[in-house]
C-alpha positions as CSV (number, residue, x, y, z in Angstrom):
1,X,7.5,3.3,17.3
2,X,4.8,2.4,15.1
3,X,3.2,-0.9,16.6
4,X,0.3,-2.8,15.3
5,X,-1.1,-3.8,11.5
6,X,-4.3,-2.1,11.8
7,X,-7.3,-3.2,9.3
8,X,-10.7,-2.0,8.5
9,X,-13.9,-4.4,8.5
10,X,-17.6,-3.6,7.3
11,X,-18.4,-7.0,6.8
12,X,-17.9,-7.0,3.1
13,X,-16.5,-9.4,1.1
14,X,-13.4,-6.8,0.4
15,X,-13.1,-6.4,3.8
16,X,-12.7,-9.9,4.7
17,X,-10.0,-10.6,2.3
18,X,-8.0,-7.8,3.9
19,X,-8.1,-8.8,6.9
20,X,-6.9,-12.2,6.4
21,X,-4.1,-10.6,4.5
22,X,-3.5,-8.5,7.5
23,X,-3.7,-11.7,9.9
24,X,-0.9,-12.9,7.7
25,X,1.4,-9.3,7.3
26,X,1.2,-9.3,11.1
27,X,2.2,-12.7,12.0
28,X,5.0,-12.7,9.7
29,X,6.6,-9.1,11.4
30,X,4.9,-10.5,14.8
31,X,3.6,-7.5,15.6
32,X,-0.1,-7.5,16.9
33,X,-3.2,-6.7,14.9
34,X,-6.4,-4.0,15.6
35,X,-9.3,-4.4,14.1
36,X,-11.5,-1.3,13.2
37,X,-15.2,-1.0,12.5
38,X,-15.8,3.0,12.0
39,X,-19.5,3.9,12.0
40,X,-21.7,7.2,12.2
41,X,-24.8,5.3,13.7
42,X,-24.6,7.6,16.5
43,X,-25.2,10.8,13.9
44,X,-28.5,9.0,12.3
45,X,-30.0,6.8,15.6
46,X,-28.7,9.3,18.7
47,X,-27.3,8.6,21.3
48,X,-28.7,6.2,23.4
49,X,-29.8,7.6,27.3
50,X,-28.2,6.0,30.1
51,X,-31.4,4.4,31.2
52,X,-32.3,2.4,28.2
53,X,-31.4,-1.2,27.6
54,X,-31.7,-1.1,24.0
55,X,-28.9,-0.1,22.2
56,X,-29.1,1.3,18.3
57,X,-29.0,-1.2,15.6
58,X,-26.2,0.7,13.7
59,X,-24.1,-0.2,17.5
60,X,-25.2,-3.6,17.6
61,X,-23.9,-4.2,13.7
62,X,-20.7,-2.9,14.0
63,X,-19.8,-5.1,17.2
64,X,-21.2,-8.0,15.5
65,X,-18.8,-7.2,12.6
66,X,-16.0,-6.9,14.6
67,X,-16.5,-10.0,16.6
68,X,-16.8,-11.9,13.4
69,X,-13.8,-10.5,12.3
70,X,-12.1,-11.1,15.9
71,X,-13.2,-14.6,15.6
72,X,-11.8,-15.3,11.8
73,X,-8.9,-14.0,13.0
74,X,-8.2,-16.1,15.9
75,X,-8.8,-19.0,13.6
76,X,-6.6,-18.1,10.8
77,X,-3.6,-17.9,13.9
78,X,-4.6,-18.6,16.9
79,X,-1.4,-17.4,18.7
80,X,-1.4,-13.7,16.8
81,X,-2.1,-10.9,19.8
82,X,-5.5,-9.1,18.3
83,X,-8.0,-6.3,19.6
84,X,-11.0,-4.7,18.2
85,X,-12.8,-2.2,18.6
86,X,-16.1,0.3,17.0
87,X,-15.4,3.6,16.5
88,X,-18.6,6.2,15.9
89,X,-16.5,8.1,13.4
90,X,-16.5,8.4,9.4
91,X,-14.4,5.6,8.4
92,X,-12.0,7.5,6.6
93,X,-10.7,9.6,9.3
94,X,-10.8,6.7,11.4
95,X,-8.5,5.4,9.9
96,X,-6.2,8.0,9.0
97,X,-6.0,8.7,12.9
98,X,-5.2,4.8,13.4
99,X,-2.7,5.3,10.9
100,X,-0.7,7.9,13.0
101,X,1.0,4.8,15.1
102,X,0.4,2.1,13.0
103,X,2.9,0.0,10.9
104,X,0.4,-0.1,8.2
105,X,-3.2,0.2,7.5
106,X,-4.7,-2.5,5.3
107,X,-8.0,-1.9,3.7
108,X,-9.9,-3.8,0.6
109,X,-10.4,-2.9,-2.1
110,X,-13.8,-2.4,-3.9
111,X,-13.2,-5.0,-6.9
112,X,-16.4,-4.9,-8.2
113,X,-15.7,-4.3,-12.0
114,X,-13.7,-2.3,-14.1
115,X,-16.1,0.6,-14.1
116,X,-17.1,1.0,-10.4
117,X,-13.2,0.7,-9.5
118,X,-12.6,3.6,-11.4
119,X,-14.8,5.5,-9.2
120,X,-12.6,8.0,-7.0
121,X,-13.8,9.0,-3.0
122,X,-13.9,5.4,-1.9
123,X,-12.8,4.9,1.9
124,X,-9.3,2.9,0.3
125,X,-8.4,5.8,-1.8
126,X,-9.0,8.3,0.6
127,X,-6.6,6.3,3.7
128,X,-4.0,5.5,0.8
129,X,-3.7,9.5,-0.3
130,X,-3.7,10.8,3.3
131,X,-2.8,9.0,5.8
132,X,1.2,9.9,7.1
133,X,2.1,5.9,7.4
134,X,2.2,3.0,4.9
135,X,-1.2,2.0,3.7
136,X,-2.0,-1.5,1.3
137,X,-5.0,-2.2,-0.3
138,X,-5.6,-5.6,-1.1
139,X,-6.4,-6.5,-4.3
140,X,-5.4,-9.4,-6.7
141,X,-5.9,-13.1,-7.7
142,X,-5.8,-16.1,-5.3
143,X,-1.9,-16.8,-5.9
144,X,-1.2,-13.2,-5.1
145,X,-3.4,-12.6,-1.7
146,X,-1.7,-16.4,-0.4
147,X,1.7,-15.1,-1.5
148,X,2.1,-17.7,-4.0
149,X,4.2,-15.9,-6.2
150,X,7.4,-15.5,-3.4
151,X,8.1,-12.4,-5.2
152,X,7.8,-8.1,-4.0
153,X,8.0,-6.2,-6.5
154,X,9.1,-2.0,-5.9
155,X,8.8,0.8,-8.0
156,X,11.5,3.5,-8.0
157,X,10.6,6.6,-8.9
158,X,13.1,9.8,-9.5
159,X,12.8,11.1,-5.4
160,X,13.5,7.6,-4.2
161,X,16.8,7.7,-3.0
162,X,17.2,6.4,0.4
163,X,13.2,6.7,0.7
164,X,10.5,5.0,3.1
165,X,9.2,3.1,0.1
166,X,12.7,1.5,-0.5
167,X,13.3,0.8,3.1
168,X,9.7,-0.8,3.4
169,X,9.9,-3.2,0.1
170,X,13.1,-4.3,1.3
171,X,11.9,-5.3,4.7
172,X,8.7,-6.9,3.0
173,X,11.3,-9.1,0.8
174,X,13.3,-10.0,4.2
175,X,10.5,-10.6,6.2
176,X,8.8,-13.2,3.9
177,X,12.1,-14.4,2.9
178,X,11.2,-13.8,-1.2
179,X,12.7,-12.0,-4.1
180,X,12.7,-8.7,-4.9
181,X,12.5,-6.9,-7.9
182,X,13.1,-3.3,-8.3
183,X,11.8,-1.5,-11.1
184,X,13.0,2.2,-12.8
185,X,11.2,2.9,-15.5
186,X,12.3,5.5,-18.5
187,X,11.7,7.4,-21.5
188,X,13.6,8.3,-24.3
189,X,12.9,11.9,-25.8
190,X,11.9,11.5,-29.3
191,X,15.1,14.2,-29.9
192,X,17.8,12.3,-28.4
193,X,20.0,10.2,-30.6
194,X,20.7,6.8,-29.6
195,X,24.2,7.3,-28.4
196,X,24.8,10.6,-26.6
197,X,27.9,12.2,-27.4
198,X,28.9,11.7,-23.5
199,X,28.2,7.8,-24.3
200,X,30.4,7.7,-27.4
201,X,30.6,3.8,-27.8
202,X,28.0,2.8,-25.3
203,X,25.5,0.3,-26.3
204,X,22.3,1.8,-23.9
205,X,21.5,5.7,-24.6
206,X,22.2,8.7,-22.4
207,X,18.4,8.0,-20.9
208,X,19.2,4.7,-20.2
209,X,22.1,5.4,-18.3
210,X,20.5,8.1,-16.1
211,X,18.0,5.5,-15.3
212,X,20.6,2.9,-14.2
213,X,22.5,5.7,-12.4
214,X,19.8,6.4,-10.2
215,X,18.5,3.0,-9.5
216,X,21.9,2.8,-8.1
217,X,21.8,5.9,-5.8
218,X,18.0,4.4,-4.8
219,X,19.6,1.1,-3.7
220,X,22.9,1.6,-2.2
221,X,21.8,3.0,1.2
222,X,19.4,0.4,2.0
223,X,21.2,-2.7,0.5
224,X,23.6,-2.2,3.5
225,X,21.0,-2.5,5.9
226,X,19.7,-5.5,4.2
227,X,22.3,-7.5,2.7
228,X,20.5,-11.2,2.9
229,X,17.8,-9.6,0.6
230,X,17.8,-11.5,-3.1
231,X,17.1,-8.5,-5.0
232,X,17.0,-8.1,-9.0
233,X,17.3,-4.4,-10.7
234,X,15.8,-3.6,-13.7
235,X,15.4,-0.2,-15.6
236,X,12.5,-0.4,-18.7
237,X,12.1,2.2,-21.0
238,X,7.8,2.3,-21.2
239,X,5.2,4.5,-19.5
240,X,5.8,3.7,-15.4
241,X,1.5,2.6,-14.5
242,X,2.1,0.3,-17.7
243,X,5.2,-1.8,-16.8
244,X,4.2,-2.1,-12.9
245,X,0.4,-3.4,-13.8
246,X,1.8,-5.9,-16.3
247,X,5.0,-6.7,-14.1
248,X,2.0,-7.2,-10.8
249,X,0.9,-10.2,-12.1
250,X,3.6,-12.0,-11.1
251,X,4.1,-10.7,-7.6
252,X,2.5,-10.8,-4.0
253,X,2.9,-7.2,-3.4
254,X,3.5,-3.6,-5.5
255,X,5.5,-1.4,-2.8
256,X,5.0,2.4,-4.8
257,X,6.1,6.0,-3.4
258,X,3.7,9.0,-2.4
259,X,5.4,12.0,-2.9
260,X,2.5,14.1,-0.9
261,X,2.6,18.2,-1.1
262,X,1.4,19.5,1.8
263,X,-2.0,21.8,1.9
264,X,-2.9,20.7,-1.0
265,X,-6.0,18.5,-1.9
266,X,-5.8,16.2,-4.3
267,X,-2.3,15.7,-5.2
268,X,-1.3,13.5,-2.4
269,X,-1.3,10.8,-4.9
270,X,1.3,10.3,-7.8
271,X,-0.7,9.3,-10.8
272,X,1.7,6.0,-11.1
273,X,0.6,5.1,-7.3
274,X,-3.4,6.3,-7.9
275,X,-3.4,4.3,-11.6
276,X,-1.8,0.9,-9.4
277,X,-4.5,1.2,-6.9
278,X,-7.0,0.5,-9.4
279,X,-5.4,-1.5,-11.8
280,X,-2.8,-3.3,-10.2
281,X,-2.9,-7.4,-10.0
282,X,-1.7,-7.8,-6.4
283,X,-2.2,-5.9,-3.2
284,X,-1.1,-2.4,-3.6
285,X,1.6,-0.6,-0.4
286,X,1.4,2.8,-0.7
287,X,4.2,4.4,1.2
288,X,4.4,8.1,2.4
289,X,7.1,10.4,1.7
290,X,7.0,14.3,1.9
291,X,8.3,16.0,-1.5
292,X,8.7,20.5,-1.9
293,X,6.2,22.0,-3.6
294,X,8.8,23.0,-6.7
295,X,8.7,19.0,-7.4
296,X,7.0,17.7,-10.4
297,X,4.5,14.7,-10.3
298,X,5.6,11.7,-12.4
């Protein structure tokens, strides 16, 4: 049973903000939070004999970081069960091994203008691609980071029936007690005529029906499981990365699928998911679920 919100600190900025958000995500499912400082100081000071008193700088940094954090933490809720610890690894596979029995892992994001977040390789996209649990990078405006908005907003994609991204926006809306919107995006084929002969009378297009169709397949199982959920549907005919950045502005968290392929680097990311990473106006889950190889990428 995955058991603690797990973040990762360096000290930035970025990192600060995520784990506050984390403090927050892990006092509302009261489950404890683990903080993680990963650092290869041991690859570029040594490692320290048994006999000395001194121990490397790179050491002393990282538990200073993590106390901080420890510390900010306790003061942002002082009843929340916490633990931290260093780790002498890269801080991508760090995480990605914290991941394993996590609820989630919540890193920041680099939001540090438009061009440098368009830079693939950081540590955030790395966790987000890989790791085999949930993952949110936090990102956003004020009112979206303090959850002003009192609004999730999921994507469904064409694999999302009965997924782990459906299940996990639906606890997010129950757990902060908010509404959700759910989101099926669509496009209509510059050959098909309005009203498919299959349609004859109907108002919406064949498209358009498909779309609604499978929103409903997406939602049915999990609707049972969470019927005090306030929940509005919605299918939009527009590019999918376009619709969910404009429709983020409005809410406190974008809950989008993974479809990962297995042994194969580099598509472990949907483009909608990798393009809401960087562009998105609230904190970004990114939510794992396996897909076969003969699967197309949306």
């Amino acid at each position: 049973m995955r058991s603690s919100v797990v973040v990762g600190v360096d000290g930035s900025d970025a990192s600060l903000t995520a784990l506050d958000w984390a403090v927050d995500e892990a006092t509302r499912h009261g489950h404890p939070l683990r903080i993680v400082n990963a650092s290869l100081w041991e690859r570029y000071e040594g490692v320290v004999p048994r006999w000395a008193t001194d121990r490397p700088s790179g050491q002393v940094l990282a538990e200073n970081i993590v106390g901080m954090a420890e510390d900010r933490a306790r003061t942002r809720a002082p009843s929340l069960a916490l633990s931290g610890e260093v780790l002498a690894e890269d801080a991508a596979g760090a995480l990605l091994q914290e991941g394993q029995e996590a609820l989630m892992v919540v890193v920041g994001s680099q939001g540090r203008g438009e061009v440098r977040d368009l830079l693939l390789g950081s540590v955030g996209l790395i966790v987000a691609a890989r790791c085999h649990g949930p993952v949110v990078v936090v990102r956003g405006d004020r009112h979206a980071l303090e959850a002003h908005h009192q609004r999730v907003l999921l994507a469904v994609g064409e694999h999302d029936v009965d997924s782990s991204a459906v299940r996990f926006a639906f606890r997010e809306a129950a757990v902060r007690d908010v509404d959700l919107d759910v989101v099926h995006t669509w496009r209509e084929p510059a050959h098909e005529q309005v009203d498919h002969p299959l349609l004859v009378g109907a108002p919406r297009s064949y498209s358009a029906h498909q779309a609604s169709e499978l929103l409903d397949k997406a939602l049915e199982p999990v609707l049972r499981a969470y019927p005090e959920v306030r929940y509005h549907r919605a299918t939009v005919e527009g590019p999918a990365h376009r619709v969910l950045i404009q429709r983020s502005a409005a809410a406190d968290l974008l809950v989008v699928g993974a479809r990962r392929q297995r042994h194969v680097v580099g598509l472990e990311l949907g483009r909608v998911a990798h393009r809401a990473l960087h562009h998105a106006s609230c904190p970004v889950a990114v939510v794992p679920q396996e897909r076969r190889s003969t699967e197309s990428d949306v």
